[in-house]
N, CA, C and O of each residue as an XYZ file, in Angstrom:
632
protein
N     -33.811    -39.517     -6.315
C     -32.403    -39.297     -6.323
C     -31.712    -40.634     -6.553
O     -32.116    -41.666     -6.017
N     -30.580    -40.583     -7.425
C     -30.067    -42.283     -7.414
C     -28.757    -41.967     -6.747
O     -27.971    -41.046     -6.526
N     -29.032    -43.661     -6.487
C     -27.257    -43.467     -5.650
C     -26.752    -44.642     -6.130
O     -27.326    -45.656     -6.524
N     -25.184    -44.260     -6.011
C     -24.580    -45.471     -6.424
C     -24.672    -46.975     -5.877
O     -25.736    -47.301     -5.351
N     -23.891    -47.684     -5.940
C     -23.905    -48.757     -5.593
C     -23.145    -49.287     -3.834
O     -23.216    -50.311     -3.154
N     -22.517    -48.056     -3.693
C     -22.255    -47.920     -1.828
C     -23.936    -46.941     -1.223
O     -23.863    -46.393     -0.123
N     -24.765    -46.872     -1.715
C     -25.247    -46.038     -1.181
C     -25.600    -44.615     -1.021
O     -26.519    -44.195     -0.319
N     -24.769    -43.891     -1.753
C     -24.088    -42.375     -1.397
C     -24.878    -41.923     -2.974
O     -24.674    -42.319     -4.121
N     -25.935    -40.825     -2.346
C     -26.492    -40.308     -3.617
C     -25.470    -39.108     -4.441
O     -24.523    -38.466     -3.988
N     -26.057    -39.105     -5.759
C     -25.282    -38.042     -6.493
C     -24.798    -36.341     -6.289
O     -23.898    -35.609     -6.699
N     -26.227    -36.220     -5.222
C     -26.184    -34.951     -4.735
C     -25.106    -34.645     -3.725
O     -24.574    -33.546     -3.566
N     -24.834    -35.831     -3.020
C     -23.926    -35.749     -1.742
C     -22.409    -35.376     -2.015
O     -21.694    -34.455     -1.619
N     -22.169    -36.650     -2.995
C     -21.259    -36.364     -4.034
C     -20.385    -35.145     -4.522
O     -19.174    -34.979     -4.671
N     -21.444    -34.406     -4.699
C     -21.070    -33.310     -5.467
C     -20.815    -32.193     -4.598
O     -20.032    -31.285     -4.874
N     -21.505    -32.279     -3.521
C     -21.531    -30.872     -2.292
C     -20.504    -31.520     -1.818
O     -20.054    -30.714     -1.004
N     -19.685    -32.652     -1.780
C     -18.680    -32.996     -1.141
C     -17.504    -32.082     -2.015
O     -16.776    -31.209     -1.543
N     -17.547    -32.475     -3.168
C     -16.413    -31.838     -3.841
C     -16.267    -30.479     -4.294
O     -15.379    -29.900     -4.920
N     -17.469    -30.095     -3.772
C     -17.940    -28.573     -4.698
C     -17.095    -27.917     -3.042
O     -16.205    -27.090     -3.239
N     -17.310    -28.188     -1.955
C     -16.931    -27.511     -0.302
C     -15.578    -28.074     -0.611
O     -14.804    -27.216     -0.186
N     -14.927    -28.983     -1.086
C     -13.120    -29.377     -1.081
C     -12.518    -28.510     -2.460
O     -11.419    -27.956     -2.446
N     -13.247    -28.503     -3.386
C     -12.577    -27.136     -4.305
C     -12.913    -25.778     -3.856
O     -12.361    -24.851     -4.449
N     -13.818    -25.484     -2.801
C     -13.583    -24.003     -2.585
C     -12.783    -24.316     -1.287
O     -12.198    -23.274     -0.989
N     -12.548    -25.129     -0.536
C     -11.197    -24.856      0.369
C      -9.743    -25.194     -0.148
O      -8.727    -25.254      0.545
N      -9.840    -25.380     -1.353
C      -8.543    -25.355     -2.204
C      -8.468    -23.675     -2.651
O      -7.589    -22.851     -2.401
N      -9.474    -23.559     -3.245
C      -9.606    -21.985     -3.744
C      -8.972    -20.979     -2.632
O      -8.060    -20.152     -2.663
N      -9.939    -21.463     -1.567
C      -9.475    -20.432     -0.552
C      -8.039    -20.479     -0.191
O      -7.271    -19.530     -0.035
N      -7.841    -21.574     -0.100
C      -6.131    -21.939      0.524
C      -5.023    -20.848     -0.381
O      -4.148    -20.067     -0.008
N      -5.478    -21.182     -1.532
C      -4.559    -20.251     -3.011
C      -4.508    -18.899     -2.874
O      -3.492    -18.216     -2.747
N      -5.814    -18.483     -2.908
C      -5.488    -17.229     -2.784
C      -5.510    -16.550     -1.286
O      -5.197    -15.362     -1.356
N      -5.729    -16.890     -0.266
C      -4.456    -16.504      0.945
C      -3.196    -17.148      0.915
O      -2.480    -16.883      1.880
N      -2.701    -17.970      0.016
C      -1.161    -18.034      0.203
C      -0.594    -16.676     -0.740
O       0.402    -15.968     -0.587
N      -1.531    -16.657     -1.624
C      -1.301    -16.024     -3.331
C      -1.131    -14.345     -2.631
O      -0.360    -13.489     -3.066
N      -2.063    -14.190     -1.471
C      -2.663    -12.409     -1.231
C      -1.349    -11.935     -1.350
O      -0.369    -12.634     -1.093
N      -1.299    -10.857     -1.703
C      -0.109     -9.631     -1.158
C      -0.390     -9.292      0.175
O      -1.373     -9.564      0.864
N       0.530     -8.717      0.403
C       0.538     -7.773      2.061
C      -0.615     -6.876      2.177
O      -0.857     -6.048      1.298
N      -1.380     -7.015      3.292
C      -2.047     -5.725      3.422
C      -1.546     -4.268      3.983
O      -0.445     -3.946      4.429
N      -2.679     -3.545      3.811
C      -2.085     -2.064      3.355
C      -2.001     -1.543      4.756
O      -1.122     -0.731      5.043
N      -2.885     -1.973      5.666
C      -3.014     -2.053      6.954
C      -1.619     -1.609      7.486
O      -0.535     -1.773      6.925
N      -1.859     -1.039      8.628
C      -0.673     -0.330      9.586
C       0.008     -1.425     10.174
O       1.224     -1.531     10.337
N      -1.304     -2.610     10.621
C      -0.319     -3.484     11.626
C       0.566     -4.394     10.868
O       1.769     -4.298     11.110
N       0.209     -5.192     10.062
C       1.675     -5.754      8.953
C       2.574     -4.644      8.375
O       3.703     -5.123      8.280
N       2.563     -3.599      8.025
C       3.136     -2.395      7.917
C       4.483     -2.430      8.865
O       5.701     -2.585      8.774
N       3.467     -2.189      9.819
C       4.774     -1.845     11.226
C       5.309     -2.941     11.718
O       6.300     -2.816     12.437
N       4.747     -4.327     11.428
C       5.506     -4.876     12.010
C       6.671     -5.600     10.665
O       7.728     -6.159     10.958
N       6.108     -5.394      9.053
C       7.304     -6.106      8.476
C       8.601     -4.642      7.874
O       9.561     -4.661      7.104
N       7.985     -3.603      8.668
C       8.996     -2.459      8.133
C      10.454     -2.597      9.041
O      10.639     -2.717     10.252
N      11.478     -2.515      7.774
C      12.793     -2.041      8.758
C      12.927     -1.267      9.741
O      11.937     -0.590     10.019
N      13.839     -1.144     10.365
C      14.040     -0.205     11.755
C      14.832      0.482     11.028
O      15.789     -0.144     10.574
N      14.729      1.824     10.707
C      15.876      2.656      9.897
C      17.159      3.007     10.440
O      17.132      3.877     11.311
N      18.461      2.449     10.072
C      19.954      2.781     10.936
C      20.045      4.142     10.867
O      19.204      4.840     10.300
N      20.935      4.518     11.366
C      21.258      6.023     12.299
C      21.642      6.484     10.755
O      21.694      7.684     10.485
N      21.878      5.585      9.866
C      22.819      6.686      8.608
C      21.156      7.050      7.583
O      20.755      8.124      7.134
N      20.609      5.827      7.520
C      19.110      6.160      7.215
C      18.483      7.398      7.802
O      18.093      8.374      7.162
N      18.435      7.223      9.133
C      17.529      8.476      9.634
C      18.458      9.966      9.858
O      17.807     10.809     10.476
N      19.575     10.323      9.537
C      20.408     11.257      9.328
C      20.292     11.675      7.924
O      20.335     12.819      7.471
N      20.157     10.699      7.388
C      19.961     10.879      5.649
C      17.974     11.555      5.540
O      17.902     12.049      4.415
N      17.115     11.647      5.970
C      15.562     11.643      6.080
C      15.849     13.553      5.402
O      15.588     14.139      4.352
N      16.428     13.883      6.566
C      16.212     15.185      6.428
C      16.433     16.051      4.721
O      15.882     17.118      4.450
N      17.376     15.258      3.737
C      18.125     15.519      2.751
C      16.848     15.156      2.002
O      16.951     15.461      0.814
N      16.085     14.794      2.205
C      14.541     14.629      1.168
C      13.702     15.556      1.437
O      13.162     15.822      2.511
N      13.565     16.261     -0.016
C      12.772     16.890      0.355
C      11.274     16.779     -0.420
O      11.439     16.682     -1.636
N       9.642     16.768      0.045
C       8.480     16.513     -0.788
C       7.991     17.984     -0.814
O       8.098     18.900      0.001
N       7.363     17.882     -2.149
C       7.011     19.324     -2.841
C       5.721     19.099     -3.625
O       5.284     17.956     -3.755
N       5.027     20.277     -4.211
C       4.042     20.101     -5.117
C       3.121     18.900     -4.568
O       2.861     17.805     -5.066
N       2.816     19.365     -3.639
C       1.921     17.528     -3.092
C       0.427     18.639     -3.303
O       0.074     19.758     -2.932
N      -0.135     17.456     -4.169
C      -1.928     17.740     -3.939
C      -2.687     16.518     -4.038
O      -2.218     15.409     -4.292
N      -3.732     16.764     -3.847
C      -4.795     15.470     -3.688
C      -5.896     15.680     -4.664
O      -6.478     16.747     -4.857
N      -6.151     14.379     -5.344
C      -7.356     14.767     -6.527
C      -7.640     13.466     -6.481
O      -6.857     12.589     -6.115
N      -9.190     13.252     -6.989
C     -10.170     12.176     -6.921
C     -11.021     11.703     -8.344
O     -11.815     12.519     -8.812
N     -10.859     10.502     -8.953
C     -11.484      9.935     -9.878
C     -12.324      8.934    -10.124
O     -12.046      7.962     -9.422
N     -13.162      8.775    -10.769
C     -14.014      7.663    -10.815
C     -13.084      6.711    -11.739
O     -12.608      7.191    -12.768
N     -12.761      5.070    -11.304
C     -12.556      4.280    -11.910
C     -13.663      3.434    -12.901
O     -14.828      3.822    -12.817
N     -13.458      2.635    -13.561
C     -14.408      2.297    -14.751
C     -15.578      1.398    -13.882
O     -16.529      0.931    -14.509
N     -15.470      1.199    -12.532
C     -16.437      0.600    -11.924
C     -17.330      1.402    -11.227
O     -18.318      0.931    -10.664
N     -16.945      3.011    -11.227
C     -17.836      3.624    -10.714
C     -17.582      4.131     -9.586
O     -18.405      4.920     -9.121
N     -16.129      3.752     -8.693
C     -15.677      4.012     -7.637
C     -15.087      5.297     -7.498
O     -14.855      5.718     -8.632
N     -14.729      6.136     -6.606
C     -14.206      6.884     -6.386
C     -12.562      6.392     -5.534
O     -12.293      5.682     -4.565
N     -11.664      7.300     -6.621
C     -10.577      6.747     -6.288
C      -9.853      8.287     -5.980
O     -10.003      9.446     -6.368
N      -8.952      7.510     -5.005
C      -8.003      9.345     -4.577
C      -6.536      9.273     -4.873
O      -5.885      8.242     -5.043
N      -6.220     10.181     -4.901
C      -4.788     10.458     -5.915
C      -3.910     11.311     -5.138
O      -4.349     12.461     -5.140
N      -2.864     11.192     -4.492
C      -1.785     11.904     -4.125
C      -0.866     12.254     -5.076
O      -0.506     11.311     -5.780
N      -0.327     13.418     -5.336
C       0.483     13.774     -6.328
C       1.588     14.299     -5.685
O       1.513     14.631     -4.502
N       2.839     14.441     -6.475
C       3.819     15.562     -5.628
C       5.407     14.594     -6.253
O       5.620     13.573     -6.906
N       6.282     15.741     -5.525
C       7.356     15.360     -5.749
C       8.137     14.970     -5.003
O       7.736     15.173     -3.857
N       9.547     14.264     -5.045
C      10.535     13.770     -3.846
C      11.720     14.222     -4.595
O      12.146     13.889     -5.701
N      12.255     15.283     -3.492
C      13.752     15.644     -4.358
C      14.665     15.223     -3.025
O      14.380     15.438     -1.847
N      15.942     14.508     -3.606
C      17.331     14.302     -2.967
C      17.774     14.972     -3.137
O      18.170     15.291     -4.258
N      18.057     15.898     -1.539
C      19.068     17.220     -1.564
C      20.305     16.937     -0.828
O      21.021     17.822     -0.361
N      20.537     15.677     -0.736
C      21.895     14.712      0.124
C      22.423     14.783     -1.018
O      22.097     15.402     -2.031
N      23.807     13.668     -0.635
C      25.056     13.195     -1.296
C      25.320     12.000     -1.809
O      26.437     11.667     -2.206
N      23.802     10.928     -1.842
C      24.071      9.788     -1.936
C      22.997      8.993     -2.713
O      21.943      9.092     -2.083
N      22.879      8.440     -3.537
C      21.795      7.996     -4.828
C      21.153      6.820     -4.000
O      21.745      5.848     -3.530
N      19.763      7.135     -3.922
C      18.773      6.680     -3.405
C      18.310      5.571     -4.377
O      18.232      5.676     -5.601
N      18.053      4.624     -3.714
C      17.300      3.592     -4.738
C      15.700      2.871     -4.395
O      14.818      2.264     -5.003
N      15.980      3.365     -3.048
C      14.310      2.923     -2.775
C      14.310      3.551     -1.608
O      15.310      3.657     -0.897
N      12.769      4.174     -1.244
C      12.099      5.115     -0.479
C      10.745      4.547      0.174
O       9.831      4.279     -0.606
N      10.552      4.348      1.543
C       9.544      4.087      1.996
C       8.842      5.658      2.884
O       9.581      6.397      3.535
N       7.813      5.831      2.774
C       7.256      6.425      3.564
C       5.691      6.143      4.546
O       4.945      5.165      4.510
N       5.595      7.312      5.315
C       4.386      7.140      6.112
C       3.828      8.464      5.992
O       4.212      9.562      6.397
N       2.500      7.959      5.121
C       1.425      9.253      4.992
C      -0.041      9.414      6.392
O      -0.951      8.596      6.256
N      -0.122     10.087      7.198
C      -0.332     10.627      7.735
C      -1.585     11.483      7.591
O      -1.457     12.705      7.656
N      -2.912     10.880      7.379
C      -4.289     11.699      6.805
C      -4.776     12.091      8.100
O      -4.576     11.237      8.964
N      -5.474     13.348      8.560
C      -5.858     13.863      9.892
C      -7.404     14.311      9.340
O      -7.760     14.629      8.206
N      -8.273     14.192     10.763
C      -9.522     14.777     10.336
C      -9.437     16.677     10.746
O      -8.381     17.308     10.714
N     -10.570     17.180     11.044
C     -10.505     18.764     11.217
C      -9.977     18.878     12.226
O      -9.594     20.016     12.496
N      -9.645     17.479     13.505
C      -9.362     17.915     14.974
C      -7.734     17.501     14.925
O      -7.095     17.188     15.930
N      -7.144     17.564     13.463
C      -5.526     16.962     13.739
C      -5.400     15.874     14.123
O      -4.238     15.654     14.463
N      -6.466     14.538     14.311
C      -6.322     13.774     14.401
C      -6.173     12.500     13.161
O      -6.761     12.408     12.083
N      -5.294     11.722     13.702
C      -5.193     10.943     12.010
C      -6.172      9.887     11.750
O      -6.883      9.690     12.735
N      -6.345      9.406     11.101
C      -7.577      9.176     10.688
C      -7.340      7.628      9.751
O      -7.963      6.569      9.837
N      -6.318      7.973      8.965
C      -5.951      6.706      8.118
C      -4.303      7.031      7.841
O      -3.932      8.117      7.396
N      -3.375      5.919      8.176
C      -2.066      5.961      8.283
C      -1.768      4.768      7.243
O      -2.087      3.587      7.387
N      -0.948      5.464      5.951
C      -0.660      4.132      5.027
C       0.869      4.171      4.722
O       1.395      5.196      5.157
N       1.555      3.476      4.205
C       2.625      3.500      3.838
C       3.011      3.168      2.333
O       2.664      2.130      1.769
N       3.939      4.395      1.623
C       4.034      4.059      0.332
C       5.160      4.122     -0.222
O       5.954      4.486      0.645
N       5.809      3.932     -1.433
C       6.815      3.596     -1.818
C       7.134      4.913     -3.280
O       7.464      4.465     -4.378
N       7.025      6.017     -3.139
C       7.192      7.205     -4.062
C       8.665      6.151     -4.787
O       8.336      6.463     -5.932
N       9.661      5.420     -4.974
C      10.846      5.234     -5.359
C      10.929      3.708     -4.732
O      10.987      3.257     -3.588
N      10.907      3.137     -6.070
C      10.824      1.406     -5.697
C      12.514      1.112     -6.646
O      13.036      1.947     -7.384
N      13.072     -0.282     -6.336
C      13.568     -0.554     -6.784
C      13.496     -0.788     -8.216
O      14.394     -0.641     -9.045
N      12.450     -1.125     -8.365
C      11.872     -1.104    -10.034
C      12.321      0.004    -10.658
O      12.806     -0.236    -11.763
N      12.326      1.639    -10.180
C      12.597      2.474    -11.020
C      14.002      2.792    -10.614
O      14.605      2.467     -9.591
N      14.566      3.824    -12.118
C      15.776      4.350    -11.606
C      16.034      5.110    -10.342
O      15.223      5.892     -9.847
N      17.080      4.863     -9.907
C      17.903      5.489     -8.916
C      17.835      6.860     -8.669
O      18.383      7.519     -9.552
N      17.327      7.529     -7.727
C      17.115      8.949     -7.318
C      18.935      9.579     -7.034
O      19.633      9.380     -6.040
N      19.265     10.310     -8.222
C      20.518     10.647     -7.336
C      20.885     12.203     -7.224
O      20.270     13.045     -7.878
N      21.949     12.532     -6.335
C      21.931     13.455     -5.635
C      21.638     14.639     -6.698
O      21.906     14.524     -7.894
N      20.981     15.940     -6.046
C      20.413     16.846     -6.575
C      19.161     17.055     -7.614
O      18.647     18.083     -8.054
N      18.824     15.412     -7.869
C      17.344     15.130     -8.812
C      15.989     15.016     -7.938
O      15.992     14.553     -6.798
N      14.951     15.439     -8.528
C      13.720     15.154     -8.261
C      13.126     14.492     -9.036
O      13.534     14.335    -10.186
N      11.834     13.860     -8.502
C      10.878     12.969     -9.186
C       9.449     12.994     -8.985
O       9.052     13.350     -7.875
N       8.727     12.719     -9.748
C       6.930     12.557     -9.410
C       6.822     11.981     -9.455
O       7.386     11.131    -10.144
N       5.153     11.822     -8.049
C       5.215     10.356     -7.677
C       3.528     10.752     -7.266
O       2.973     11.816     -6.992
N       3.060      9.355     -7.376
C       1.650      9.338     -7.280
C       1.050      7.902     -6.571
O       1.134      6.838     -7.185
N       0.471      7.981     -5.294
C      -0.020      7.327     -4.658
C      -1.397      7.291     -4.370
O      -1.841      8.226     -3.704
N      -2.469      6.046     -4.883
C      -3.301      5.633     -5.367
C      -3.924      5.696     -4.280
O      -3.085      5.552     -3.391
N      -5.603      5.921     -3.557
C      -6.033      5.354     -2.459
C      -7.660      4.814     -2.982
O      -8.356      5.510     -3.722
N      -8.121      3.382     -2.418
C      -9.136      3.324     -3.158
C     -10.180      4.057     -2.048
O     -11.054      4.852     -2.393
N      -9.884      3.571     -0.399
C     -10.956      4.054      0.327
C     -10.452      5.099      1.339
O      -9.483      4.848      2.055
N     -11.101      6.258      1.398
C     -10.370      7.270      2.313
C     -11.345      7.420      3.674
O     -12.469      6.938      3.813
N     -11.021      7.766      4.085
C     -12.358      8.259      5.732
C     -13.014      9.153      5.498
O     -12.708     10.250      5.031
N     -14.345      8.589      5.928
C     -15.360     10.026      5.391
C     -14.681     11.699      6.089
O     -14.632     12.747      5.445
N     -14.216     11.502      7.569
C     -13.939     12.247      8.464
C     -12.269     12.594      8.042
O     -11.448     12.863      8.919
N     -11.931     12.547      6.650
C     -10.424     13.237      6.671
C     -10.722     14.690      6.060
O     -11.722     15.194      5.550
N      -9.609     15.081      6.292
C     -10.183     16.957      5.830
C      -9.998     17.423      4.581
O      -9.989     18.645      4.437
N      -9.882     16.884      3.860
C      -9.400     16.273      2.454
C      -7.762     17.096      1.804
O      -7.435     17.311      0.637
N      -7.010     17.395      3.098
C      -5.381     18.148      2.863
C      -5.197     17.047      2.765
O      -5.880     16.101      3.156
N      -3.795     17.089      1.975
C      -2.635     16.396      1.607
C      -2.104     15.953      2.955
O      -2.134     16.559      4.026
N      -1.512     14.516      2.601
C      -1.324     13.983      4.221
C       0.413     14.743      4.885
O       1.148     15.540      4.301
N       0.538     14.287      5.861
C       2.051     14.843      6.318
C       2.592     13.284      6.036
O       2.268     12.128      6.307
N       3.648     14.030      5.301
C       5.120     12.775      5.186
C       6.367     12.759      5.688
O       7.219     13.647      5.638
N       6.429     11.439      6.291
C       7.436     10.792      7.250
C       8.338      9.468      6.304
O       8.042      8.291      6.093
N       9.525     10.304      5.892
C      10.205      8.673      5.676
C      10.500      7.613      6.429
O      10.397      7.982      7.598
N      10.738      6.761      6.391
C      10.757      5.834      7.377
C      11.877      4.740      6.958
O      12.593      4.180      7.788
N      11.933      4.518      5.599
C      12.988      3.402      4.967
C      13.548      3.905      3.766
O      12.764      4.039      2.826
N      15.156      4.322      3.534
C      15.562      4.443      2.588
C      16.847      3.976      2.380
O      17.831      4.068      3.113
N      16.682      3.316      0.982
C      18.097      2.528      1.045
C      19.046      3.064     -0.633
O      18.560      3.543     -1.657
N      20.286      2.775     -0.355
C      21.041      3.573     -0.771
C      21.820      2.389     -1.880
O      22.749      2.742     -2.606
């Protein structure tokens, strides 16, 4: 092995810098991650919905909801929520949070996610329109009963 002229062989060298670029790597992409899908960042970065929010919940209504499953090009099995969100209120919706609600055979839930059927990105839901909406899941619980989950709005802003 040669070493330089302090001593310090080439090999050392290199495992030095090869362990300081993967704790750069790492640093990037946990600053870089998105939010996880997880309940507990969920609940704790979700709004508290005001009294005109949760008076307004009831005026939504979800329809045509089914569940279907595909293989992605890696071979995975991916699950598919389908369905609709109609505004039967008085007031043009622009973004929609909800809480889906998957139960196994004993009514118990099983996997709790939160999704966004109506993002700011798309047009404005307004009064008396409906829309389709499709929420992606890559991993489901072996133990869910494979029904369509129950939906709970939780954030909607106007």
């Amino acid at each position: 092995m040669s070493r330089n002229n302090r001593g310090v062989s080439f090999l050392t060298i290199m495992l030095c810098i090869g362990v300081l670029l993967a704790g750069v790597v790492a640093a990037v992409l946990l600053v870089q991650r998105p939010p996880s899908s997880g309940t507990a960042s969920v609940v704790s970065a979700r709004q508290v919905p005001s009294l005109e929010q949760k008076a307004y919940f009831g005026s939504l209504e979800f329809s045509d909801l089914h569940m279907s499953a595909a293989e992605n090009f890696l071979g995975n099995t991916v699950t598919y929520l389908d369905g609709r969100v109609g505004n039967q209120g008085t007031k043009t919706l622009r973004r929609l949070d909800v809480e889906l609600d998957f139960v196994d055979t004993l009514n118990q839930v099983v996997l709790r996610e939160t999704a966004h059927p109506l993002t700011n990105r798309a047009a404005p839901l307004r009064p008396g329109e409906a829309r389709p909406f499709r929420v992606t899941f890559e991993h489901m619980p072996v133990d869910w009963n494979q029904a369509p989950p129950t939906i709970t709005p939780v954030c909607a802003e106007f």
